[in-house]
N, C-alpha and C positions, 0 to 999 in steps of 0.2 A: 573442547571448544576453545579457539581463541579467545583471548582477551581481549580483542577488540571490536565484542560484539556481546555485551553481558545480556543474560538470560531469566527473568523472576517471574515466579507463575504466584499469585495470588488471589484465593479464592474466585477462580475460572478466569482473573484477567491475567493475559503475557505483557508484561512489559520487556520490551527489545529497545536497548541502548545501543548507538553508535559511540563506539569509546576507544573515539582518541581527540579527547579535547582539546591536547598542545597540536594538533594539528588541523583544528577546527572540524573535524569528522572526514576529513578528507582521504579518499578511496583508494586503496592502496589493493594488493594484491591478494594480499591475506584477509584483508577485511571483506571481499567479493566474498571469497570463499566464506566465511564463518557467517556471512547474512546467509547463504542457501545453504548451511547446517543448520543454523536454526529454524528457518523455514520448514524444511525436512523435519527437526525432533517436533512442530508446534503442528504440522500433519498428520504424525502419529499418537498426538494426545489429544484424546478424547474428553480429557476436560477442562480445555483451552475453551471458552464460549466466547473472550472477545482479546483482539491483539491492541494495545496501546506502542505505536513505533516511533522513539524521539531519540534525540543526539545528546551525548553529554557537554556539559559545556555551554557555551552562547551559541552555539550556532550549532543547527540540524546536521546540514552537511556540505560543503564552500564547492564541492565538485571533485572531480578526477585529481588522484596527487601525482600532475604531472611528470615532476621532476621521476619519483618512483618507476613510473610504470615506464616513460619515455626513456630510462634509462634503464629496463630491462625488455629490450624487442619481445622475447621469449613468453615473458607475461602476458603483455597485451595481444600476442598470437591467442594464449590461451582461453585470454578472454574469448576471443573472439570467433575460435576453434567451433565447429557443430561438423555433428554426421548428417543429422537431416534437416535444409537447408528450411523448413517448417514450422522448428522444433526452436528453442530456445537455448542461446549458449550461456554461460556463466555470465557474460554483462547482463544479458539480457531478463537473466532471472532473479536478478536481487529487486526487478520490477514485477517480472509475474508472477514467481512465487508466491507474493502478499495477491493477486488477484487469484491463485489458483487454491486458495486455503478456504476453505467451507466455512469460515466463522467471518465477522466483519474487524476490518483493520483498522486504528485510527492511526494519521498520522498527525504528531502534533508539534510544531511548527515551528522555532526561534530562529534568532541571527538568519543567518544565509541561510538558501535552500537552493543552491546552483546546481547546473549544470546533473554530473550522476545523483545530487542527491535532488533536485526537482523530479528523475528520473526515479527514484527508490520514489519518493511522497507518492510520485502518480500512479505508483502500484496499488494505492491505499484506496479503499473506498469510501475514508472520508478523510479530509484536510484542513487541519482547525488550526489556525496562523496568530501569533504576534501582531500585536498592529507595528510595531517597528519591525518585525520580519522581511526580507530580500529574497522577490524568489525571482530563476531567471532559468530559461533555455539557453546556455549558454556555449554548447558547442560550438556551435557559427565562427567564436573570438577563435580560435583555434582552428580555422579551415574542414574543420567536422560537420558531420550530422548527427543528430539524435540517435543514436545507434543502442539502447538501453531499454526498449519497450516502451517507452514513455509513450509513443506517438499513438499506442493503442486508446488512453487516456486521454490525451489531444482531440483525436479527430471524433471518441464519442461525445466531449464535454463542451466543446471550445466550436464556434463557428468557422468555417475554413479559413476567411481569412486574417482572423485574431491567431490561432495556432501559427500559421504560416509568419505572420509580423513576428512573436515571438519567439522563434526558432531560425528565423533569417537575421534578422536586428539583432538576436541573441544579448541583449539590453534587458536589466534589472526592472522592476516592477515592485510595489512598496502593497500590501497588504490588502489597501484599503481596494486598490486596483487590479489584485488580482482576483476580490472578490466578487468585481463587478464586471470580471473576462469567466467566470464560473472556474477558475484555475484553483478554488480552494473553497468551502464549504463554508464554514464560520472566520471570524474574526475575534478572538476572545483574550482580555487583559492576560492569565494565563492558560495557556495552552492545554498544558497536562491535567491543568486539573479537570478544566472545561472536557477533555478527553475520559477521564475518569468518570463524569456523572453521565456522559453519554452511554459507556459500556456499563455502568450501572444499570439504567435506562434497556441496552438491550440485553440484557441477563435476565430481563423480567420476560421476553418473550421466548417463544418455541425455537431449541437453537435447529431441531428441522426445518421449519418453518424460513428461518434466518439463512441454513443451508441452501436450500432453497429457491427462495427469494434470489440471494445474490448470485446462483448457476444461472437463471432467466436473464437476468440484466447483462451477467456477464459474458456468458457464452452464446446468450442468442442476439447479443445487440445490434448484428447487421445481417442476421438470417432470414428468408424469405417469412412475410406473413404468417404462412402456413405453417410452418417451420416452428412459429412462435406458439403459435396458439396449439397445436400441436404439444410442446413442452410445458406450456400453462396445464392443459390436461391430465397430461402424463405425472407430475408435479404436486396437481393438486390429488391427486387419486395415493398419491405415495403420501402425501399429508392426512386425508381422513382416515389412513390405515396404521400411521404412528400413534403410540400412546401418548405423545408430548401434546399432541394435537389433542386427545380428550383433557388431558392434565389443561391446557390452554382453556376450555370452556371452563372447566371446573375454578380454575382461579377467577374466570370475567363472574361466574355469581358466586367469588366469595370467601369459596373453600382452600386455604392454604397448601401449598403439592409441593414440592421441588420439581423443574423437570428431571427430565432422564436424561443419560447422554445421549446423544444424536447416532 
C-alpha cells in the first residue's frame, strides 16, 4: 500500500490517514489509487465495526493537486476512464467506496475540506468538523463540475437550492455554516476524538443491524415506496435470524456478550 494513505486497525475501529501533510492532503494520482486499496482490504475485514477517515496535518484535504494531475493528461484520463457508464471510476470511488462499506464511516474534519476532499468527506456517513474548519464545492473555480460522486450526498442531504449555490459559487463556508446547510453532522472542538467516542458508541450496537441500517438509507434513498418497504422487510427478517440480533436483546437486560462478526 502507498504511503500516502496509512492504515491502523484498532480493536474493530480503521483509522484511514490521508498523508501527505506537506502538501496539505492534496490528491494526486497515487493517492486516488491507495484510498480504493484501502477501501478494498477494509471490505474484506470482517472485523473493521467502525471507519474513522481524517487527513494528516492541518488540513483534511485542500482538493485536486492540480499542478500533478494537469501535468499528466494520461492520469486524469485514468481517472476518469469507466467500462460501464453506471459504474463508478477511480475519481469517483475514493467517494463511494466509503458509502459502499457495510460498516459506518466517520469523517473528521480539520483545515480545508475543498473541492476532491469535500468529495471523499461526502462519501462518509458522518462528518464531524473543526469550528475553524473550510469546507467548499470547489470545482466551479476551475470551470468543472463535481465529477467525484459527491453530488450523490448533495442532492440526498442539502436542499436543491443550497447544493446548487454551493457547487455553482464554489465559495468556502466556515463550520458553523455548513452545519446549518446539513453539509456536516456535528461541530466538535476536536474532531478525532469527538469521532472516536461516536465509534465507541456504535461498537455497542449490532454490526448487522448497523449493516443493515446503512444498505436502507443508502441504497434505497430515492426508490419507489414500495421498493422501500419492501427492503425494510426483507432486512428486518435477515435481522431476527442473525445471532447478533439475539446477543442485542441479551445485552438490553444485562447479560454481557460480545457480538459476532457480521
Amino acid at each position: 500500500m502507498s504511503e500516502k494513505v496509512k492504515l491502523a486497525v484498532k480493536e474493530g475501529v480503521a483509522w484511514v490517514a490521508l498523508n501527505r501533510p506537506d502538501k496539505c492532503n492534496a490528491l494526486d494520482y497515487e493517492l486516488f489509487k491507495a484510498l480504493v486499496s484501502v477501501q478494498k482490504q477494509l471490505l474484506r475485514r470482517r472485523d473493521v465495526r467502525v471507519v474513522i477517515l481524517f487527513g494528516e496535518g492541518r488540513d483534511f484535504c485542500s482538493g485536486i493537486d492540480i499542478k500533478s494531475l494537469f501535468n499528466s493528461p494520461s492520469s486524469a484520463m485514468k481517472l476518469l476512464f469507466k467500462v460501464f457508464p453506471w459504474r463508478a471510476n477511480l475519481a469517483q470511488r475514493v467517494n463511494t467506496g466509503w458509502r459502499d462499506l457495510p460498516v459506518p464511516v466517520i469523517a473528521a474534519i480539520d483545515g480545508r475540506c475543498w473541492g476532491g476532499g469535500m468529495q471523499i468527506a461526502l462519501g462518509a456517513d458522518f462528518r464531524i468538523a473543526a469550528p475553524d474548519a473550510s469546507l467548499a464545492v470547489m470545482e466551479g473555480r476551475w470551470g468543472l463540475i463535481p465529477d467525484m460522486g459527491g453530488t450523490l450526498a448533495l442532492r440526498e442531504q442539502l436542499p436543491q437550492d443550497q447544493a446548487l449555490m454551493l457547487s455553482m459559487m464554489a465559495e468556502p463556508v466556515d463550520a458553523q455554516r455548513a452545519l446549518e446547510l446539513n453539509l456536516v453532522t456535528e461541530v466538535a472542538e476536536q474532531p478525532k476524538l469527538r469521532a472516536e467516542i461516536l465509534a465507541q458508541a456504535l461498537i455497542e450496537r449490532s454490526p448487522n443491524a448497523l449493516a443493515e441500517v446503512k444498505r436502507l438509507y443508502r441504497r434505497q434513498g430515492f426508490a419507489s415506496n414500495g421498493r422501500i418497504l419492501i427492503g425494510e422487510t426483507w432486512g428486518q427478517i435477515k435481522m431476527m435470524l442473525s445471532k447478533n440480533q439475539r446477543i442485542a436483546v441479551a445485552k438490553q437486560k444485562g447479560k454481557e456478550r460480545d457480538y459476532l462478526p457480521r
